[in-house]
N, C-alpha and C positions, 0 to 999 in steps of 0.2 A: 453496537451494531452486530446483526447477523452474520455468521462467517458465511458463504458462498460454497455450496459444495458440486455448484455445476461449473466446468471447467470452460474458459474465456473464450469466445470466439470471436473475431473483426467481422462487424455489421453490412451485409451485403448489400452493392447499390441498389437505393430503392426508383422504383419510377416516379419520377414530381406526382404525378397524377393521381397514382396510386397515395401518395405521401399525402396529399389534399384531402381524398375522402377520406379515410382511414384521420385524420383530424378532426374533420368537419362531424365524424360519426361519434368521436370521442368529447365532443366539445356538449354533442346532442346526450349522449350519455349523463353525463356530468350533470346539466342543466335538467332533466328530466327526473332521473333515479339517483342523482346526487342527493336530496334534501329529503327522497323518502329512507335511504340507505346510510344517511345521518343521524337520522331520529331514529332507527331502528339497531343501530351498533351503540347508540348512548342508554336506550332501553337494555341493552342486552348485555352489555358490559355491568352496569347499575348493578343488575338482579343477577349479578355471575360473580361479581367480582367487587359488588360497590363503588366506594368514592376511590379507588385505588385503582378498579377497573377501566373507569369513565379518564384516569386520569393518562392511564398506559394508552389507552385507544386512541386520545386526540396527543399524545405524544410522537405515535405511527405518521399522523395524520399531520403534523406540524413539519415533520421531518419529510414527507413525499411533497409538502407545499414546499418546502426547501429545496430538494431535488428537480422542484420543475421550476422554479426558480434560477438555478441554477443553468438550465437549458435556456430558460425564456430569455432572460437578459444576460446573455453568454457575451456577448458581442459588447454593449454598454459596459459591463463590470471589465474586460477586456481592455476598455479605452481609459476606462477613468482609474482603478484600482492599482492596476499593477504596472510596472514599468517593460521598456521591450526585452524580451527576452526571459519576464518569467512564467510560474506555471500556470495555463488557461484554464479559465471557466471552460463549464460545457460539459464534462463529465455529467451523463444523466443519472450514472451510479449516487452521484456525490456532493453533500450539501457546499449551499455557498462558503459556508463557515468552514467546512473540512480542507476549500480550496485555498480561503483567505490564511489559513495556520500553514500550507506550505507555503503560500508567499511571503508569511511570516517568516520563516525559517531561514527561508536561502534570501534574505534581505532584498526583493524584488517588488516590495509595494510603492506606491507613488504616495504622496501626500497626501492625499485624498483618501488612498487605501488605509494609510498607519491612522487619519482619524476615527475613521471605520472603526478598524479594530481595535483602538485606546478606547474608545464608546463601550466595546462590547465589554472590553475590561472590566470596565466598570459597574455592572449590569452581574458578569459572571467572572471572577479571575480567571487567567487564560484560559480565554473562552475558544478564540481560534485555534490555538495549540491544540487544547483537549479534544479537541473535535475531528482532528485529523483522522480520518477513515483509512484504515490499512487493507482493509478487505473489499475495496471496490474494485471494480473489473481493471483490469490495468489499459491504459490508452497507447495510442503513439507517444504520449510525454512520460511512460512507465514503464521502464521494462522490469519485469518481474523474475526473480531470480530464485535460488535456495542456496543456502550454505551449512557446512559441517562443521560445526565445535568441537575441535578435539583438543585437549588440556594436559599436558602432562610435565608435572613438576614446573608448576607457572608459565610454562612456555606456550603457545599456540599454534597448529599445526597451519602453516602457511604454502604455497605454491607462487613459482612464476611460469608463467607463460611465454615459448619461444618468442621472440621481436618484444617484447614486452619489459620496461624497466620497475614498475612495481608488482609487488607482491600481491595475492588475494587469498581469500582464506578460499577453499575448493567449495565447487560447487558448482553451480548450472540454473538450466534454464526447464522447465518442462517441456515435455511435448504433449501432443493434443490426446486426452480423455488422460493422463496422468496424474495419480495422487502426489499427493508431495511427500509421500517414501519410497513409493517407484521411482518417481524421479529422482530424487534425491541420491537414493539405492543406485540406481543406473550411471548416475552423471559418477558420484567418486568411487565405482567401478571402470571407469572408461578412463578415470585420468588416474587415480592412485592403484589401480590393480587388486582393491581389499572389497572382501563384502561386508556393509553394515548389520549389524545384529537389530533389525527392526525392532523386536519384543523392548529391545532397551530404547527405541528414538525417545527422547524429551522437547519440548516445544524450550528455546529459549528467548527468544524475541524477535520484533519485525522493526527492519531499522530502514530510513531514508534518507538518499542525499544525492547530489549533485552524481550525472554519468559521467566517470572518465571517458575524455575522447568525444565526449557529445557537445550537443548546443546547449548554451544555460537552462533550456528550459524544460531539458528530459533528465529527469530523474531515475535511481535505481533502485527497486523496493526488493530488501533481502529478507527472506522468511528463513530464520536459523532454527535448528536440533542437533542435539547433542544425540551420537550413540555409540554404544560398544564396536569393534568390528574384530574380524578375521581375517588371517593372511598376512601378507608381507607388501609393507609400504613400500611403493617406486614406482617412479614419474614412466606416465606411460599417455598416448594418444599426445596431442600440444604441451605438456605438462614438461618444461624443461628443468625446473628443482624442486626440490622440494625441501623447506626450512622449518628451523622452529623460534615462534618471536616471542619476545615479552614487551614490553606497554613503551620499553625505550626504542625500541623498531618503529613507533607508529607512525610518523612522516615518511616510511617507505611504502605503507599501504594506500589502499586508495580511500577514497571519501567515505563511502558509506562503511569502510570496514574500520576504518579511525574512531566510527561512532560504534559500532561493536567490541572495541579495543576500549572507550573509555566506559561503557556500561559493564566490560568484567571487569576493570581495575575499580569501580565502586562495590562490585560483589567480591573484590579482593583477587579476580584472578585477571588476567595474567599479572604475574610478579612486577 
């Protein structure tokens, strides 16, 4: 999937009216220069790119059939798939399949769903797993977060938060038109008091799981980097300690930082 480098904004109410023609023009669309602008991207992909070309093109094309799929029968896959309380279809971002591998995860499919996706199994091994999309716009069922990997002598640099009884690894939220080293840069400036050395940020991974504190069915998607920093560590704005854990601490973290606690103890770190 393509990463997304226009930063997320909640979709303005539209007028029903407006909502109809703005349809009815797209359906006219579709039906009209749909089957000339088919034959003409299979021509041009062919003689650009060959049978590899023709094969990426309707791969694009497989996958927006997917994504509207996913809107179209949002409500049906809703009733039958999943059970109450996990994660909805309807993401326009985001294929059925991307949807069914978190219902996969947080064990929220109905019978109906686990035959679904035992089917695909078989067709592609985890196929809904794989499919999971980390770079879709986030919804009300996603709140999008960043965190900071900081490692030293196996330990993990950890935070609590006043009124709060687990630990989190530091980090934050963005704010609107923010890169994710601005924000980053800004949020463990605000709560540790150190500046990050950007030239060193490293991407380490995008993990997902269950919101502490939420309804089963909002998730919390952390996008982590590792980097150098300067200054002197201590707990400053909400920020009431500041610890350091290894992999026997991880029942005092929360959910999604449990899954970044067991993907460094595969890379060996923390201790």
């Amino acid at each position: 999937m393509i990463l997304k480098k226009q930063v997320y904004r909640p979709d303005k109410k539209a007028n029903p009216i407006i909502g109809l023609f703005l349809f009815l023009i797209s359906i006219a669309l579709i039906l009209i220069t749909g089957p000339l602008g088919f034959i003409y991207g299979i021509l041009h992909s062919l003689l650009t790119k060959g049978f590899r070309g023709v094969s990426e093109y309707l791969l694009k094309i497989a996958i927006s059939i997917d994504q509207l799929g996913n809107v179209q029968m949002q409500h049906l896959l809703n009733a039958l798939w999943i059970k109450e309380g996990g994660y909805k279809f309807g993401n326009r971002d985001e294929t059925i399949s991307s949807a069914l591998g978190r219902n996969n995860k947080l064990g929220t499919l109905t019978g109906f769903g686990r035959m679904i996706d035992k089917f695909l199994d078989l067709i592609d091994p985890d196929h809904s797993l794989n499919s999971i999309d980390y770079y879709i716009e986030p919804t009300e069922q996603i709140i999008d977060k960043l965190a900071w990997i900081h490692i030293v002598d196996g330990k993990i640099l950890s935070t609590r938060t006043k009124g709060k009884a687990k630990f989190y690894i530091p980090g934050g939220k963005r704010e609107f038109g923010e890169s994710d080293a601005k924000a980053l840069s800004r949020e463990i400036k605000e709560e540790l008091s150190v500046d990050l050395n950007l030239s060193t940020l490293d991407f380490v991974g995008i993990f997902e799981a269950q919101a502490d504190g939420q309804e089963p069915e909002i998730l919390v998607r952390m996008t982590c980097y590792s980097a150098s920093y300067s200054g002197t560590l201590k707990p400053d704005s909400e920020i009431e300690k500041i610890v350091w854990l290894t992999y026997e601490d991880r029942e005092k973290v929360s959910e999604v930082d449990k899954l970044i606690f067991d993907y460094l103890r595969n890379q060996s770190l923390p201790a």
